[in-house]
C-alpha positions as CSV (number, residue, x, y, z in Angstrom):
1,X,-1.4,3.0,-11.7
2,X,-3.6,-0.2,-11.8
3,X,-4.1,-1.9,-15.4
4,X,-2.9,-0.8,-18.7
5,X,-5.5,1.9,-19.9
6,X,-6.6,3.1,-17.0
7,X,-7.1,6.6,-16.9
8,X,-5.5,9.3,-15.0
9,X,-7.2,12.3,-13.4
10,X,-5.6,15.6,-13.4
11,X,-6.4,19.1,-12.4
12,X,-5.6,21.7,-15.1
13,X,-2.8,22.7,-13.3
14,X,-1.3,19.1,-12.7
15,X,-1.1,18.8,-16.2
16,X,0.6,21.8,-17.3
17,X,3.2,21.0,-14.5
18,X,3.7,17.5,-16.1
19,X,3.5,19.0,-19.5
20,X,6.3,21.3,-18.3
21,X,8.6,18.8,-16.5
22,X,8.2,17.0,-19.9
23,X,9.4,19.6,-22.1
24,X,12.4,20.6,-19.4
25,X,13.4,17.1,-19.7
26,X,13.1,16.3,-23.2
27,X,14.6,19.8,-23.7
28,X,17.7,21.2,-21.6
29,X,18.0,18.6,-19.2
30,X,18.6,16.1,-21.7
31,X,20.6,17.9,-23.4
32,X,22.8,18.8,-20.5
33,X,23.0,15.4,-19.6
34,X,24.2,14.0,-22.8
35,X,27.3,16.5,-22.6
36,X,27.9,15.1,-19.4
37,X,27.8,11.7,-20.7
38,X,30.0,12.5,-24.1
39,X,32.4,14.5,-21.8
40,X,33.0,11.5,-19.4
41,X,33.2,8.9,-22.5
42,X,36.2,11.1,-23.5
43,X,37.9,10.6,-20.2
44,X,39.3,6.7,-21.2
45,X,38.6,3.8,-19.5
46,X,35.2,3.7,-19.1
47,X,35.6,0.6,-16.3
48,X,37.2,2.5,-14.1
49,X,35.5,5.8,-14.7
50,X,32.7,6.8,-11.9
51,X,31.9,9.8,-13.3
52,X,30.9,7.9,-16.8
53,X,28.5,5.3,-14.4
54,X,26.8,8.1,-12.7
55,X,26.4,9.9,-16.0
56,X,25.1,6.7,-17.6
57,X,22.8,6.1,-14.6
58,X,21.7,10.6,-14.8
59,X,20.6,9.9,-18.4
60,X,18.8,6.4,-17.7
61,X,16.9,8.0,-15.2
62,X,15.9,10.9,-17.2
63,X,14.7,8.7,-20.2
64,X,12.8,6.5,-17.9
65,X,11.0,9.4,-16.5
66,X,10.1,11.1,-20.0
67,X,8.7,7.8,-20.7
68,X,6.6,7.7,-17.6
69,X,5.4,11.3,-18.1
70,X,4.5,10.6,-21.5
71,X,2.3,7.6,-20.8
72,X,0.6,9.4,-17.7
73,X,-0.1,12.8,-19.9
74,X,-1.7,10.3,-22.9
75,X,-3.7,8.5,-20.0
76,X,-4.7,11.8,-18.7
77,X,-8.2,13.4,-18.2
78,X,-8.5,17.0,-17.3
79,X,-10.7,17.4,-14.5
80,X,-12.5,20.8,-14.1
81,X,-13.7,21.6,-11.4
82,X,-17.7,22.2,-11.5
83,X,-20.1,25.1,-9.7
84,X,-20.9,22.4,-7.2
85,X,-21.5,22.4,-3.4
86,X,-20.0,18.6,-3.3
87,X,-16.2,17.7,-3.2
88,X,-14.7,16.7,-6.1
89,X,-11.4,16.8,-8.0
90,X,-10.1,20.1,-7.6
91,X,-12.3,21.2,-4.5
92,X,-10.9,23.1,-1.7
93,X,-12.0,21.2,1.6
94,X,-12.4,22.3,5.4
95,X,-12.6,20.2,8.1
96,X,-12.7,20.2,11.5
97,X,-11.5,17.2,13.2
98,X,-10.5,18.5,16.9
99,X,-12.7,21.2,18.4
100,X,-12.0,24.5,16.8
101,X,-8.8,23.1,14.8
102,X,-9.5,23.7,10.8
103,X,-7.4,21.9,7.9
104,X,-7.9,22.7,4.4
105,X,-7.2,20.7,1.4
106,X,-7.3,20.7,-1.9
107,X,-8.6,17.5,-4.0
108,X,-6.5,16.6,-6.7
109,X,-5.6,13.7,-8.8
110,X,-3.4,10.8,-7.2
111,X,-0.2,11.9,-9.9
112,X,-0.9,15.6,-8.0
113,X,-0.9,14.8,-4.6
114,X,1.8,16.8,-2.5
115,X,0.5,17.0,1.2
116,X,3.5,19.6,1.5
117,X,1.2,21.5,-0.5
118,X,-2.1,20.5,1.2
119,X,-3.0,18.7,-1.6
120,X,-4.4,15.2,-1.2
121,X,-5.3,12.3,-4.0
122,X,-8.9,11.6,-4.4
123,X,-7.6,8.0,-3.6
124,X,-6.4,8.6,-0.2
125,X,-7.7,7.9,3.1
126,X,-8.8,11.8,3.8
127,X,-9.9,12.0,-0.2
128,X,-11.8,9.0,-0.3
129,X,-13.9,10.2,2.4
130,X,-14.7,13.6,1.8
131,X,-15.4,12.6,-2.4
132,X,-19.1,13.6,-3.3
133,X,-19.8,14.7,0.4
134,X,-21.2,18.7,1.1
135,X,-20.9,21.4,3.4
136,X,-21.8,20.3,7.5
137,X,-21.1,17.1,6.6
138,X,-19.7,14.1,9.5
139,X,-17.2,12.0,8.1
140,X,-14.4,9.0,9.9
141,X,-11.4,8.9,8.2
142,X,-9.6,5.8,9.3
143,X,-5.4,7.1,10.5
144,X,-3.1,5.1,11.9
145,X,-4.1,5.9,15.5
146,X,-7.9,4.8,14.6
147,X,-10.9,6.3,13.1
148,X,-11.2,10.2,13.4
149,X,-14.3,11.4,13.2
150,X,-14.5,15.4,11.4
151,X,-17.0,17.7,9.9
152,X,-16.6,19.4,6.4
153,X,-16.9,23.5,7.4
154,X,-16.8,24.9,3.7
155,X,-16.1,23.0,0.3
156,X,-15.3,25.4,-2.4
């Protein structure tokens, strides 16, 4: 994130998944790491005990990331996606960038982005380019072999 306050962007569905992987964490997770952790500190030595470090280490890691995911959902701003013909947050995007070949994507916000899933951050190269653009329209999206030049086919 850039500064401070600044605001994060997130479909509906992004942030019921963060809500969720907040509660799982805060809830069982936690919990199941803390009886790791007690059952290692019963073990002796904690100097020489590996299983105690990793268990230390398991249980930092979770409370960093409840932390993390607690600032982004305060930050967050629910995007909904409007009856629009231009791409926005939560759009699904076609293009064509070599004859006949079609991608589609979905817009989400840069916390969402999983291009496992298709889905790509308004802030990204591809993103950035299609944002606010329509239906037959020609846009370059700068990769790492050069510009590409494509053509959105249907933005829903």
């Amino acid at each position: 994130m850039t500064g401070e306050n600044s605001q994060v962007l997130l479909t509906k569905e992004g942030y019921k998944k963060l809500q969720d992987e907040l509660n799982h964490r805060e809830g069982e997770l936690r919990k199941k790491l803390q009886e790791t952790l007690n059952q290692m500190r019963k073990q002796g030595d904690l100097r020489e005990n590996d299983g105690y470090s990793i268990a230390v280490e398991d249980f930092q890691n979770n409370e960093e990331r409840i932390t993390t995911l607690k600032e982004t959902l305060e930050k967050a701003q629910v995007v909904t996606k409007k009856k629009s013909t231009k791409v926005e947050i939560g759009s699904f995007v076609t293009i064509e960038c070599k004859k006949g070949v079609h991608t589609t994507y979905i817009i989400v916000g840069e916390h969402e982005a999983n291009p496992v899933e298709s889905k790509i951050s308004y802030k990204s190269p591809i993103g950035s380019s299609l944002m606010g653009k329509t239906k037959g329209s020609k846009i370059v999206i700068d990769t790492p072999s050069g510009k590409t030049e494509c053509t959105i086919i249907s933005v829903r």
